[in-house]
PASEBA-1860 file (N, C-alpha, C; in nm, 3 decimals):
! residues 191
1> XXXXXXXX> 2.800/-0.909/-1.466/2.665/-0.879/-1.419/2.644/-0.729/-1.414 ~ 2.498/-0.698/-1.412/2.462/-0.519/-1.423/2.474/-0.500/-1.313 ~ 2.552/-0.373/-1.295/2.549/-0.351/-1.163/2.433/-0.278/-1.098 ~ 2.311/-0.232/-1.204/2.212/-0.166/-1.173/2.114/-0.279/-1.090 ~ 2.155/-0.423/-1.156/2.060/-0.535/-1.118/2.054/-0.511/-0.938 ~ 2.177/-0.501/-0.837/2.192/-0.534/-0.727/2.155/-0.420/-0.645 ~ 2.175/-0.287/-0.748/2.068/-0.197/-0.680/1.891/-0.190/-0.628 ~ 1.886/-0.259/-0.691/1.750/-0.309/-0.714/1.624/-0.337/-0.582
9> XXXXXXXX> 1.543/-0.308/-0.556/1.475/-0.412/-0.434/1.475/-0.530/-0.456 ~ 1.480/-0.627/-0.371/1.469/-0.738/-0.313/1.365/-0.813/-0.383 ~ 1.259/-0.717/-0.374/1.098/-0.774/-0.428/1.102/-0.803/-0.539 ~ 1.164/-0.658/-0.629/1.157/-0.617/-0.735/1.250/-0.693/-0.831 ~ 1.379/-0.781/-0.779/1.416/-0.840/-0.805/1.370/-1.007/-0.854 ~ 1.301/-1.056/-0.703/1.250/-1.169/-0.734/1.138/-1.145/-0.820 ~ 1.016/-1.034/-0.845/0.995/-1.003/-0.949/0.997/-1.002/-1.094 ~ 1.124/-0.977/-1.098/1.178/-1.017/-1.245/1.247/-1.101/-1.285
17> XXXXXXXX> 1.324/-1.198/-1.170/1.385/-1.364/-1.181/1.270/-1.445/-1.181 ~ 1.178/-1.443/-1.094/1.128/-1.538/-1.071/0.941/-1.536/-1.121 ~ 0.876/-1.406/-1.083/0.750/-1.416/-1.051/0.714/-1.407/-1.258 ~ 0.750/-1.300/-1.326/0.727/-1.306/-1.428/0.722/-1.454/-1.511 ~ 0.843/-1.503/-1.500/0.819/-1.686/-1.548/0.717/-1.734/-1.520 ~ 0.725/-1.731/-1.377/0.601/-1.804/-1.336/0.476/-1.773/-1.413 ~ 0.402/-1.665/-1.390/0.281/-1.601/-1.436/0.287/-1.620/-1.553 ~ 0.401/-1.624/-1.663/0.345/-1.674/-1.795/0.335/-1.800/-1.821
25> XXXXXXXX> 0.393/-1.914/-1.740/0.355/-2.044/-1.771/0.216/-2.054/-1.730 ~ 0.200/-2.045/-1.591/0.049/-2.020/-1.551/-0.057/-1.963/-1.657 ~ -0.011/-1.853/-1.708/-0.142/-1.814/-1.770/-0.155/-1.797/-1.928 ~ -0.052/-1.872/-1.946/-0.048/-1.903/-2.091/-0.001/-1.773/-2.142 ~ 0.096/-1.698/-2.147/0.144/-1.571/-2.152/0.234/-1.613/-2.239 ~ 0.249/-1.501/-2.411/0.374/-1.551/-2.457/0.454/-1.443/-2.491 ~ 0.374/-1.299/-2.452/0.449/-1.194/-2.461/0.482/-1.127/-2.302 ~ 0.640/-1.143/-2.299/0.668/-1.058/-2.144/0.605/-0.939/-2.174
33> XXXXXXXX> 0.542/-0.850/-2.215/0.482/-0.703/-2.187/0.331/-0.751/-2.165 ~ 0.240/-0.884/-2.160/0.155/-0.880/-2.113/0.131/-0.971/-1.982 ~ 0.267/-0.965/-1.938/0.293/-1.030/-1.770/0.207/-0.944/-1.664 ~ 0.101/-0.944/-1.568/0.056/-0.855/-1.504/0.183/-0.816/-1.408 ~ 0.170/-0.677/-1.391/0.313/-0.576/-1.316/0.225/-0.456/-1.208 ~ 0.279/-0.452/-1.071/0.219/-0.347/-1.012/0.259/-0.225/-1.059 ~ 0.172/-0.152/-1.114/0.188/-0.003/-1.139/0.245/0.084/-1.079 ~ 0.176/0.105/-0.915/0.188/0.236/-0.847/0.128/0.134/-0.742
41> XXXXXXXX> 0.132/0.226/-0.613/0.068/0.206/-0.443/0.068/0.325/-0.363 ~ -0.047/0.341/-0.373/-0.126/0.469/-0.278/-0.149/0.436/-0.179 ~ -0.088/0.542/-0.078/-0.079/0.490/0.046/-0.182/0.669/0.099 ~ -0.307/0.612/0.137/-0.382/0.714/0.246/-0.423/0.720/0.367 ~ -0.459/0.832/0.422/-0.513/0.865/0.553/-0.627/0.951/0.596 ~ -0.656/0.915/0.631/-0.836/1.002/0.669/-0.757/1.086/0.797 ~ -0.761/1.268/0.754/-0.743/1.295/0.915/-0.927/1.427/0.918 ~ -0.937/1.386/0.883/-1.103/1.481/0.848/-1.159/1.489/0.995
49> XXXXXXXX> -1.185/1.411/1.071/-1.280/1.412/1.147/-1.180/1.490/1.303 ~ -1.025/1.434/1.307/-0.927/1.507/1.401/-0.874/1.608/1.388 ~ -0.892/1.666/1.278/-0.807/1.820/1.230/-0.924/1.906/1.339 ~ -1.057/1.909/1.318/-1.102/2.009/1.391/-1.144/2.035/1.545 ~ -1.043/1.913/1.614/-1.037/1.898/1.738/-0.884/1.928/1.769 ~ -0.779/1.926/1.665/-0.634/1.918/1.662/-0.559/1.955/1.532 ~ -0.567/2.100/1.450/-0.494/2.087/1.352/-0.337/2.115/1.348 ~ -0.289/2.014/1.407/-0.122/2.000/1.440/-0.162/1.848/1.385
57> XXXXXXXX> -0.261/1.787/1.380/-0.272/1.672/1.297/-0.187/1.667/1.167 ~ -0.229/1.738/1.111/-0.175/1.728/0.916/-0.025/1.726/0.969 ~ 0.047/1.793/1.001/0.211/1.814/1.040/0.255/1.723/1.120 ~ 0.200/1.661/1.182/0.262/1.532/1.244/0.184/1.403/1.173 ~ 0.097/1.403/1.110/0.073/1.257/1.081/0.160/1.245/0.904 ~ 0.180/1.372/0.826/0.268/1.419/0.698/0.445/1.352/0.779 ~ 0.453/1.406/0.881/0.613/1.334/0.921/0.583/1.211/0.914 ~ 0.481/1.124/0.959/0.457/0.966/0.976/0.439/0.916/0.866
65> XXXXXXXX> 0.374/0.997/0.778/0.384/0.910/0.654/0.511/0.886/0.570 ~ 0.568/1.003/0.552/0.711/1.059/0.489/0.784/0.957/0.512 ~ 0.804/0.905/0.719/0.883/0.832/0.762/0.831/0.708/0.718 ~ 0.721/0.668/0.717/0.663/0.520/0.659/0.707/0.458/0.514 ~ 0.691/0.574/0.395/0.674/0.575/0.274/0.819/0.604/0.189 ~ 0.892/0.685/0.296/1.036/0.775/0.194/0.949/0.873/0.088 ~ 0.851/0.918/0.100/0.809/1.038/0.059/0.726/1.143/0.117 ~ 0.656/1.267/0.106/0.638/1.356/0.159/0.476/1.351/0.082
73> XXXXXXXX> 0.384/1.294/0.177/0.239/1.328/0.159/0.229/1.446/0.058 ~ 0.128/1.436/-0.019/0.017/1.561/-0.062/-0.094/1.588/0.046 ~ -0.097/1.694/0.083/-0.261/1.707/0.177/-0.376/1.709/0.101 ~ -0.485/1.637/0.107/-0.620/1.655/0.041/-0.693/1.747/0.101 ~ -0.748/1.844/0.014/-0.834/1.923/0.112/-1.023/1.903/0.056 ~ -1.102/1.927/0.125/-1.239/1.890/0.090/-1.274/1.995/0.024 ~ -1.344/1.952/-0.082/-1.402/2.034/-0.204/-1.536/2.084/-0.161 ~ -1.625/2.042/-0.060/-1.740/2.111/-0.038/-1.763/2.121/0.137
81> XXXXXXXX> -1.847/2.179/0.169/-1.877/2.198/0.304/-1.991/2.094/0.313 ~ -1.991/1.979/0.474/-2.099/1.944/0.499/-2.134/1.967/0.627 ~ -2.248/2.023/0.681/-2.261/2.031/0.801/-2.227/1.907/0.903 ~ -2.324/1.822/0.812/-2.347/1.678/0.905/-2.250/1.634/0.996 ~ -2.071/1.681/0.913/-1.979/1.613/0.949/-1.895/1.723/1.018 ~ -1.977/1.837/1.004/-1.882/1.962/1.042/-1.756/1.962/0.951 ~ -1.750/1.964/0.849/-1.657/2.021/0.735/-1.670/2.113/0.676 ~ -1.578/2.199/0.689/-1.605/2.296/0.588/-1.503/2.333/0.443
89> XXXXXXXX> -1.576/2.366/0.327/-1.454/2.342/0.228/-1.327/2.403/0.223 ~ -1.245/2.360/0.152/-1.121/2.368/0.166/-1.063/2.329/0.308 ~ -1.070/2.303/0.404/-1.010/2.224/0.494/-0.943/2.093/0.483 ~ -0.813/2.062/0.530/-0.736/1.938/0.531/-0.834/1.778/0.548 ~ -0.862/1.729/0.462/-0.940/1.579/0.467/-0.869/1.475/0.523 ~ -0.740/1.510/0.434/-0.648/1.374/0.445/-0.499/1.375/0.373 ~ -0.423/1.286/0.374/-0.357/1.300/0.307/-0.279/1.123/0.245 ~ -0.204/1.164/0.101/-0.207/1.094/-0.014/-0.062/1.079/-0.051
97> XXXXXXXX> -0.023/0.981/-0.049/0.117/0.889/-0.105/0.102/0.856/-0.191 ~ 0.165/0.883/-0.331/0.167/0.776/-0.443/0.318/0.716/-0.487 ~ 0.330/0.580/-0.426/0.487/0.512/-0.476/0.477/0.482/-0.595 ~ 0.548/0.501/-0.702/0.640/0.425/-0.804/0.765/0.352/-0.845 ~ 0.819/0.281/-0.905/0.936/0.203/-0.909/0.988/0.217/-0.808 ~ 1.139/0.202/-0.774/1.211/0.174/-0.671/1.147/0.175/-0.519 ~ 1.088/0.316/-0.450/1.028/0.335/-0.343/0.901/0.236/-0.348 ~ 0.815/0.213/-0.441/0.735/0.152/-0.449/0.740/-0.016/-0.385
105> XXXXXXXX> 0.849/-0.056/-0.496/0.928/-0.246/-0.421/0.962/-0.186/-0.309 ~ 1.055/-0.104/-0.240/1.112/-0.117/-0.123/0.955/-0.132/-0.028 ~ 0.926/-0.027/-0.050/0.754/-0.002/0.034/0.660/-0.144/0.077 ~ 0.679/-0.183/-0.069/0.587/-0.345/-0.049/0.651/-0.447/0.001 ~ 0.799/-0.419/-0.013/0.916/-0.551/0.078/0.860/-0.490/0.213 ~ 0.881/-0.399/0.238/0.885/-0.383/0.352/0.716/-0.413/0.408 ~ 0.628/-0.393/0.339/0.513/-0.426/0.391/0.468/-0.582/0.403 ~ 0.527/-0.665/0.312/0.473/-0.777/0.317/0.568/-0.835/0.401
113> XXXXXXXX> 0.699/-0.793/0.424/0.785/-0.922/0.477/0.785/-0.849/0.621 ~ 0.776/-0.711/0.640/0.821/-0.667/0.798/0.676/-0.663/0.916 ~ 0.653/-0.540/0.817/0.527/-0.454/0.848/0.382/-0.585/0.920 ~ 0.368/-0.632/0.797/0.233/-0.742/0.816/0.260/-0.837/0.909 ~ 0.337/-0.898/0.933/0.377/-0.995/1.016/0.390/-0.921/1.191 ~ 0.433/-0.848/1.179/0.415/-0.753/1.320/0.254/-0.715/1.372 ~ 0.176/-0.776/1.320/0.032/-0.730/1.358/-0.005/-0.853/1.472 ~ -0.039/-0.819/1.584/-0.121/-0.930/1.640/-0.212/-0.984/1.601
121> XXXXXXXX> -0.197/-1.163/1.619/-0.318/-1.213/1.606/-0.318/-1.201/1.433 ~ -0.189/-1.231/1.402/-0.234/-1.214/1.209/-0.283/-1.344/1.164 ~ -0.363/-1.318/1.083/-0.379/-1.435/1.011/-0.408/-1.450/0.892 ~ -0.349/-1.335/0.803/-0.361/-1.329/0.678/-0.473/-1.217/0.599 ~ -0.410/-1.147/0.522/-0.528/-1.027/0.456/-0.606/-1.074/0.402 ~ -0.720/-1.037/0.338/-0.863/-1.083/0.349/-0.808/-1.101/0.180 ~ -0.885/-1.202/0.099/-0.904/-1.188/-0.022/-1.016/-1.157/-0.135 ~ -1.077/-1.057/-0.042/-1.224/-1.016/-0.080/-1.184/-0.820/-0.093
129> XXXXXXXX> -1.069/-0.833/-0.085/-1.021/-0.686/-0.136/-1.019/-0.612/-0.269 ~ -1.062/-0.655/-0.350/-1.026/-0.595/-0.510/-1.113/-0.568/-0.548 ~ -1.083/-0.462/-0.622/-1.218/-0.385/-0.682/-1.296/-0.457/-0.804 ~ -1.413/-0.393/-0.846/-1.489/-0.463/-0.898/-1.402/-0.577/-1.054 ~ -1.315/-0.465/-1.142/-1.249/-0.527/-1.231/-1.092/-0.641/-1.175 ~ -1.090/-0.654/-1.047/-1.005/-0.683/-0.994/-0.836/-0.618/-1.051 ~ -0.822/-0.537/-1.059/-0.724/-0.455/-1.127/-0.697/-0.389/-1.001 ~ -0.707/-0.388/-0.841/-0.643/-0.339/-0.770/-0.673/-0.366/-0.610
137> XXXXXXXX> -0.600/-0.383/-0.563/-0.616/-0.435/-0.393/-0.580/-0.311/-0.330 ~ -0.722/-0.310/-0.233/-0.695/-0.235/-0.102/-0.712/-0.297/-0.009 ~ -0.602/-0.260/0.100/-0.585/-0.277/0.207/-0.540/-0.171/0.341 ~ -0.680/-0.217/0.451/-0.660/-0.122/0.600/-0.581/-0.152/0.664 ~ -0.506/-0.058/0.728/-0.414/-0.074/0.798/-0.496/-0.026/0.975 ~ -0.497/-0.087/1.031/-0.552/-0.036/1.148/-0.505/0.060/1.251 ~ -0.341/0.002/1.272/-0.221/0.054/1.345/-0.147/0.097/1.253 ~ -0.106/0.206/1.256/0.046/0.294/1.151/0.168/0.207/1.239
145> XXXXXXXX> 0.178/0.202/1.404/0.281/0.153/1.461/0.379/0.016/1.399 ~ 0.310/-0.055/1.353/0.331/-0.220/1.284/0.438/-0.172/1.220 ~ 0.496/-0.053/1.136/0.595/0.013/1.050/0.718/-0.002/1.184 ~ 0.836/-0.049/1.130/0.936/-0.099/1.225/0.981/0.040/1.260 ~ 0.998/0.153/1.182/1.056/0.267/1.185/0.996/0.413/1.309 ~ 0.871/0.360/1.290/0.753/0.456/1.407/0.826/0.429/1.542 ~ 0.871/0.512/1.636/0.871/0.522/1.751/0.756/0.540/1.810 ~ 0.701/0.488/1.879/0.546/0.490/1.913/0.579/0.588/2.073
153> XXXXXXXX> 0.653/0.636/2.092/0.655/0.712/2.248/0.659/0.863/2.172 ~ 0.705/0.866/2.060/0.690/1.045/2.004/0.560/1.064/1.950 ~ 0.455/0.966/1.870/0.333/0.996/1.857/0.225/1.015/1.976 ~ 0.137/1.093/1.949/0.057/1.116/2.071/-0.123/0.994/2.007 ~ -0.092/0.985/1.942/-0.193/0.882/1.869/-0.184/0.778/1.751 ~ -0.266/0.674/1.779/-0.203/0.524/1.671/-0.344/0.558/1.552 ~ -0.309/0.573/1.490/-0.378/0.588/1.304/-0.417/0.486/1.254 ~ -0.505/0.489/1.152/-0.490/0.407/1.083/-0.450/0.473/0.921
161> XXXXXXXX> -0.449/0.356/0.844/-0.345/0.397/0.659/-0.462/0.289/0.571 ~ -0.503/0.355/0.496/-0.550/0.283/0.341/-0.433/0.250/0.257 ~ -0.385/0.120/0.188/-0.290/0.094/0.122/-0.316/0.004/-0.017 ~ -0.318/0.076/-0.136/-0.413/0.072/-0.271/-0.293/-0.011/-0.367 ~ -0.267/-0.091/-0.395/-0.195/-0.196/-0.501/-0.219/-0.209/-0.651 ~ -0.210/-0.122/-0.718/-0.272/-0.106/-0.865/-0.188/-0.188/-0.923 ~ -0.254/-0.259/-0.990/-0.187/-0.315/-1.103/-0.289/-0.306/-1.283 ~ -0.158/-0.429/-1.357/-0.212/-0.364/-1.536/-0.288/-0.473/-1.556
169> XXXXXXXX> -0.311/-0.553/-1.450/-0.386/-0.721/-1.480/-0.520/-0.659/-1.556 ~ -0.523/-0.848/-1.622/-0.651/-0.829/-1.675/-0.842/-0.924/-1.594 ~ -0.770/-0.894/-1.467/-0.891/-0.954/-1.397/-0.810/-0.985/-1.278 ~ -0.930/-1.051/-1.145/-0.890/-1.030/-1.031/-0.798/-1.146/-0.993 ~ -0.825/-1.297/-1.115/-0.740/-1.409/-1.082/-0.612/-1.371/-1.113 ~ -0.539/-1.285/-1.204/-0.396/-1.253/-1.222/-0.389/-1.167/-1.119 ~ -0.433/-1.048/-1.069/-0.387/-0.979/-0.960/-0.352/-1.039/-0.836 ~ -0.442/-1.128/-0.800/-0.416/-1.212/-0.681/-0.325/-1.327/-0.710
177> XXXXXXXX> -0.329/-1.396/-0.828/-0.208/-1.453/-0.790/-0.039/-1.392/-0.843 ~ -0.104/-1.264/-0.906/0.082/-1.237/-0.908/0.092/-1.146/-0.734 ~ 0.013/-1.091/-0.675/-0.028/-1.088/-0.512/0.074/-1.178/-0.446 ~ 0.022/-1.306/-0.460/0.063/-1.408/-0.431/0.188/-1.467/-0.427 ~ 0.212/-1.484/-0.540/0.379/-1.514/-0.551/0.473/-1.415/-0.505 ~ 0.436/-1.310/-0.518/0.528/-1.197/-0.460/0.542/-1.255/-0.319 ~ 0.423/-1.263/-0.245/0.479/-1.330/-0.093/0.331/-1.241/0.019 ~ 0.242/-1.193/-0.035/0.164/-1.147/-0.002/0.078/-1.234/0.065
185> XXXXXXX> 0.078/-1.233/0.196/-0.016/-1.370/0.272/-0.201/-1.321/0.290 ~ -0.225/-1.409/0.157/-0.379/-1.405/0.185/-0.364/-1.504/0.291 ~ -0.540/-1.511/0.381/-0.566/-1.579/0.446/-0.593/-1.720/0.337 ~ -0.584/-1.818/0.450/-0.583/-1.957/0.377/-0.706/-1.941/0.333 ~ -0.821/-2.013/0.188/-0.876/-2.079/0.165/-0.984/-2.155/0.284 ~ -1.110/-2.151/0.278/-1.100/-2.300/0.337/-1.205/-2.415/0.256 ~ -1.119/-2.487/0.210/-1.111/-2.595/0.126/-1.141/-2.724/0.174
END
């Protein structure tokens, strides 16, 4: 056996034993390179509106993500000034995660099997998330805390995270159900 195989995530594994088969019997698939595959997962944060009451924001919510993600935020900064919102340009907006391969499966194991299930009162992510070509799911995170790793007594405030699921599908019924088989709990149907 490869020994690269056991390095592998968990996800990323059943992934390629299991979910790929599947999806091509399902969808009549006879070439594995047109199996739908998650691309990338952008993981964001709005700190726009708390930087100018607190800019020790960007430096402590950049450690929370780092610690969430296993990588080190980009800061977004705003390209124009608006009064309305009291912004002015170039100031910190937010900041931006982008996972690929390895960090990416670990990220989504850890989100679908740890993370999600730790939410009160769950009852499944909405399935009215995907963008218009269905080629990608977003999902709010309300609480950053739900992350097993957050010590919630060193933060001085609970966040919320935008969490973006790109995939190469060709419409929103393959995204959601390769979603799906991965282990991603939409809410039930009601049927």
């Amino acid at each position: 056996m490869n020994d690269n195989a056991s390095l592998k995530p968990s996800l990323q594994q059943k992934y390629l034993t299991e979910v790929v088969t599947a999806l091509m019997k399902e969808f009549g698939i006879t070439n594995i390179m047109q199996v739908p595959k998650i691309v990338k997962v952008v993981v964001n944060a709005g700190i726009g509106k708390e930087y100018s009451s607190n800019p020790s924001v960007v430096d402590e919510y950049s450690k929370v993500l780092a610690i969430i993600t296993g990588q080190k935020p980009v800061v977004i900064k705003s390209k124009v000034s608006v009064a309305n919102f009291k912004l002015k340009a170039g100031t910190p907006n937010g900041l931006k995660v982008t996972l690929r391969r390895e960090r990416m499966w670990s990220f989504l194991d850890k989100l679908i099997n740890v993370a999600l299930p730790r939410i009160k009162d769950f009852r499944g992510v909405s399935r009215n998330s995907f963008d218009k070509l269905g080629r990608s799911y977003t999902l709010g995170i309300k609480e950053h805390i739900i992350f097993p790793e957050i010590d919630t007594s060193v933060y001085s405030k609970i966040r919320s995270l935008q969490i973006v699921i790109v995939t190469n599908s060709k419409n929103k019924k393959q995204t959601e159900r390769l979603l799906e088989v991965l282990g991603m709990p939409f809410k039930r149907s009601k049927k």
